[in-house]
C-alpha positions as CSV (number, residue, x, y, z in Angstrom):
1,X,-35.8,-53.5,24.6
2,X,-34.3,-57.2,24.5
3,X,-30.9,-55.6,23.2
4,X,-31.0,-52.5,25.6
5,X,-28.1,-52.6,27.8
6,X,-29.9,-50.7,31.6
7,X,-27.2,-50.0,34.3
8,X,-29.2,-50.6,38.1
9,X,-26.9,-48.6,40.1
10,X,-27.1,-48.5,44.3
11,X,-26.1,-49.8,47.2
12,X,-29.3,-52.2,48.3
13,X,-28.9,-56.0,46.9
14,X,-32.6,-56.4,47.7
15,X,-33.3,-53.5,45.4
16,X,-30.9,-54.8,42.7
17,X,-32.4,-58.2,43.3
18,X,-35.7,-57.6,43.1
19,X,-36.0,-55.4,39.9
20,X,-33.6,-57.1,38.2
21,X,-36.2,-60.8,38.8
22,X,-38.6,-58.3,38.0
23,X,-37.1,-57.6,34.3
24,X,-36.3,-61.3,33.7
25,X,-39.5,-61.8,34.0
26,X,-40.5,-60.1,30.9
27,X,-40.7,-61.1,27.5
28,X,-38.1,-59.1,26.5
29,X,-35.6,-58.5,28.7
30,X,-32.7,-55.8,28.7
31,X,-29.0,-56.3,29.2
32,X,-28.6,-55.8,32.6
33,X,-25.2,-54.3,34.7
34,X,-25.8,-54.0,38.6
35,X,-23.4,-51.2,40.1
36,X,-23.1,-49.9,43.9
37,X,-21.6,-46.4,44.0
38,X,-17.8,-47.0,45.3
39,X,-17.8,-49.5,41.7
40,X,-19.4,-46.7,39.8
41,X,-16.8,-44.4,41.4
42,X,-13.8,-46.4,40.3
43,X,-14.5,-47.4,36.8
44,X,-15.3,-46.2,34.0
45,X,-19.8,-47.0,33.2
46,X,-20.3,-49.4,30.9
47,X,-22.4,-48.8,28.1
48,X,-25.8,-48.2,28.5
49,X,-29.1,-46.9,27.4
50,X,-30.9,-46.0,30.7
51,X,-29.4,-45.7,33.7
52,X,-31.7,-46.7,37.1
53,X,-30.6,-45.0,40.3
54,X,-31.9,-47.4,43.5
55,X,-30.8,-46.3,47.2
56,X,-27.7,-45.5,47.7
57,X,-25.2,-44.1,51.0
58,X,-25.9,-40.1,51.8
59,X,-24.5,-37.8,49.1
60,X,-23.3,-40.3,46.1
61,X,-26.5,-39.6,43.9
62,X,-25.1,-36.1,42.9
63,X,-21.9,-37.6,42.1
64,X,-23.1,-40.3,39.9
65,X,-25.3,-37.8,38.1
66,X,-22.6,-35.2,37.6
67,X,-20.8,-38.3,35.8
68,X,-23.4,-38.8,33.3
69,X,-23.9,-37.2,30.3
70,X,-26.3,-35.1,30.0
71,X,-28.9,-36.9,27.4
72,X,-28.5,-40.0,29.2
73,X,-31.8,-41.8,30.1
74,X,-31.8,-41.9,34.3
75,X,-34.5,-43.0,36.6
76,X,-33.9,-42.4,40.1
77,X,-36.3,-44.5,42.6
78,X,-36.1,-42.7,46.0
79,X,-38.7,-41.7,48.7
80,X,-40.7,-39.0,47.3
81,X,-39.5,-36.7,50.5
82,X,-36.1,-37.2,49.9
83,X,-34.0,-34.0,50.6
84,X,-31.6,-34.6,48.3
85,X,-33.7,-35.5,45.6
86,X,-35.4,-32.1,45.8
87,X,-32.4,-29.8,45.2
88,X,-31.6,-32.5,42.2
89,X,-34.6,-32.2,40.6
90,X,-33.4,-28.1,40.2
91,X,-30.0,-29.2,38.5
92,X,-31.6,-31.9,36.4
93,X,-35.0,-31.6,34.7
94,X,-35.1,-34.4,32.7
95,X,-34.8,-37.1,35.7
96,X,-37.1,-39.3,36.0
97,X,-38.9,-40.0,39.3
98,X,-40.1,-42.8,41.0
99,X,-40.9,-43.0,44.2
100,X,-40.3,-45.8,46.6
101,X,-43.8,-47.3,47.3
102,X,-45.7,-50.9,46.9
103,X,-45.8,-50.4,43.4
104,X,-42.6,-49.1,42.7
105,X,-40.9,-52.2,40.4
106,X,-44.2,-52.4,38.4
107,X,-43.8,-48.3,37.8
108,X,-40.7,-48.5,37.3
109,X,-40.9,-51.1,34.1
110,X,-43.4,-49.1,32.5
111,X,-41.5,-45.6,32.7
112,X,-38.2,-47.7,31.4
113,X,-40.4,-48.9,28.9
114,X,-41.2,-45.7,27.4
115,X,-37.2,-43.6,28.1
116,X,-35.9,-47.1,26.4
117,X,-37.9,-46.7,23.4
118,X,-37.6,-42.5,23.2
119,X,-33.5,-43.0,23.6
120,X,-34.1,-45.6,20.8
121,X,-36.1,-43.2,18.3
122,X,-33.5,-40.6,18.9
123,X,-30.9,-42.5,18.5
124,X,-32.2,-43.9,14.7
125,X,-33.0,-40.3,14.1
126,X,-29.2,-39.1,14.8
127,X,-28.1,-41.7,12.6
128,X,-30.5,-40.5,9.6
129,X,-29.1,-37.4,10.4
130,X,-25.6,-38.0,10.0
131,X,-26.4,-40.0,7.0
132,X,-28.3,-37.1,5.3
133,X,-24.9,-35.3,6.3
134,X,-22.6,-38.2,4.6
135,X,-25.0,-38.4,1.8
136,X,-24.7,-34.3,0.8
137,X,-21.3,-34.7,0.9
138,X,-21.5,-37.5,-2.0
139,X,-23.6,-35.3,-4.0
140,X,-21.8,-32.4,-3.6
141,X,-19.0,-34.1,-5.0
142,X,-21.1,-35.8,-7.7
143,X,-22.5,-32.5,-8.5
144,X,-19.0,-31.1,-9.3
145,X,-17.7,-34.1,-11.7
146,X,-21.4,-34.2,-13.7
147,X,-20.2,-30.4,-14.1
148,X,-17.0,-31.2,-15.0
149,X,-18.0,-34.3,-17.5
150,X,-18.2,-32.1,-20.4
151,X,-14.9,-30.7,-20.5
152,X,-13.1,-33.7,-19.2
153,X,-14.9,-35.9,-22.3
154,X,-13.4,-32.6,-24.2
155,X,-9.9,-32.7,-23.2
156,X,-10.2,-36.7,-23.6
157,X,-11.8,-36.4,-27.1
158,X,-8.7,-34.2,-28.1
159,X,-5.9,-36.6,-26.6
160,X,-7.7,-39.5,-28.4
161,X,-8.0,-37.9,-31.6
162,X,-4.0,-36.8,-31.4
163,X,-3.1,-40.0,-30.1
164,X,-4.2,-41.8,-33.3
165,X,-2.8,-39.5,-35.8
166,X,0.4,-40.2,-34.4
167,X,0.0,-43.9,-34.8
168,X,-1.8,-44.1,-37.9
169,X,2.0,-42.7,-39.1
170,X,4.0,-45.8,-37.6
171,X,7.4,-44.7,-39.4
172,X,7.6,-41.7,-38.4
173,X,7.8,-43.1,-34.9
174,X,10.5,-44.9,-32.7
175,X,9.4,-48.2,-31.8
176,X,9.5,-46.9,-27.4
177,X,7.3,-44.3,-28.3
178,X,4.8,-45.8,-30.4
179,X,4.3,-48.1,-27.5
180,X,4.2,-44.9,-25.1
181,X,1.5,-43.3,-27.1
182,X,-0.4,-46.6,-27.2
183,X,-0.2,-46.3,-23.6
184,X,-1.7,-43.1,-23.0
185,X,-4.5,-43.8,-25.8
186,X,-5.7,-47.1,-23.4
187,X,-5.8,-45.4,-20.8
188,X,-7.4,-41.9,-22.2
189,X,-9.7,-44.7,-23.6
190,X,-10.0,-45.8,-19.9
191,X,-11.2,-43.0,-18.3
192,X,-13.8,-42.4,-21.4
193,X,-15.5,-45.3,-19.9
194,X,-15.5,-43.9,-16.4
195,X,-17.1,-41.0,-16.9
196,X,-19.6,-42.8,-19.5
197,X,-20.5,-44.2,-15.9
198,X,-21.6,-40.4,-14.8
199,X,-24.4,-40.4,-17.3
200,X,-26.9,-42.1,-14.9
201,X,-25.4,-40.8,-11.2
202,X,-27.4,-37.7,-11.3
203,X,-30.5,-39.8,-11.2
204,X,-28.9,-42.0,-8.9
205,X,-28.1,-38.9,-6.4
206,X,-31.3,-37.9,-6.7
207,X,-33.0,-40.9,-5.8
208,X,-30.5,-41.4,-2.6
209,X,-31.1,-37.5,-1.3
210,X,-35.5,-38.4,-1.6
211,X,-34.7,-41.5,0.4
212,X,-32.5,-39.6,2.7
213,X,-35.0,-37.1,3.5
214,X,-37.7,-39.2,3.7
215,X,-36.0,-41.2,6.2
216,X,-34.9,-38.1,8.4
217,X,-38.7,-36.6,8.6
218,X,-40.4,-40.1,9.1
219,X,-37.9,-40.7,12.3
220,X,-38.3,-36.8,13.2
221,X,-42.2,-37.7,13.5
222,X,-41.3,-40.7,15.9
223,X,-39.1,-39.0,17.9
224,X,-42.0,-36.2,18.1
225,X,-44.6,-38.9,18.6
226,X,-43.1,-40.2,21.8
């Protein structure tokens, strides 16, 4: 949680004040950004991990939760017979309730405790995800050039082997294009060793998609866990 950035958004310092001690107070504390509704209104929210709706005027929670994404981690703390948070609750499933009682701030830390650490887990298991994704790509295209090693080292052999029965004939040669055809045998020479690199990638690809795919199920189970 100590590098979770929490946005406390409403229009009650005492609120702000108050949870916000109450979050200090831990032994790890989030980054904390206090908003009132006419600041949320005009510019842009920062960024943020869980958002924490306090009391705000009549008629600005729908607006702030309209501008929210819709994965976005949002506690609302609000007396449980709140009109407006009943039609809310309708139009947003996943908000999280807490209602305004003596315990409220002590509530309230738990249930952060547990969206921070969910929005964490899904967050690690995107970026597997998209890693799994970058790391198909690489094998695809290592796939293709281990399948194309064979007639590359083919087409190299041959432009080798014709390169130095030119030269072992120097006379036959003009001195500008002796030097060209050493030229082109370094370099077929050159890309001989490169592809000599290809012998262990298949193993190497192999080894990366296991670790890739362990990765992705062992966050999956996390995510599932929580």
């Amino acid at each position: 949680m100590r590098h979770a950035n929490v946005v406390i958004l409403t229009d009650e310092t005492e609120f702000a004040q108050l949870l916000t001690a109450c979050w200090q107070a831990e032994r790890q504390a989030p980054n904390i950004t206090v908003l009132n509704s006419d600041s949320w209104r005009e510019q842009a929210a920062p960024t943020h991990d869980l958002v924490v709706v306090g009391p705000v005027r009549d008629g600005k929670i729908t607006s702030v939760l309209r501008s929210l994404d819709p994965a976005t981690a949002v506690i609302l703390c609000a007396p449980a017979d709140s009109r407006e948070f009943g039609q809310l609750r309708t139009k947003y499933p996943r908000l999280v309730h807490i209602p305004l009682r003596e315990d409220w701030a002590q509530t309230l830390l738990l249930v952060a405790g547990e969206s921070l650490r969910r929005a964490k887990a899904l967050q690690t298991a995107r970026q597997a995800e998209q890693n799994a994704a970058r790391n198909e790509n690489h094998a695809t295209l290592g796939r293709y050039m281990l399948d194309m090693k064979h007639s590359v080292n083919n087409a190299l052999t041959s432009m080798l082997g014709n390169a130095e029965l030119l030269l072992l004939e120097p006379g036959r040669l003009a001195a500008d294009t002796r030097e060209q055809i050493e030229t082109m045998h370094t370099m077929a020479l050159r890309i001989h060793e490169i592809f000599q690199r290809f012998s262990s990638l298949e193993t190497e690809m192999q080894f990366a998609e296991r670790k890739s795919q362990t990765e992705t199920e062992r966050q999956s189970q996390v995510v599932a866990a929580s």
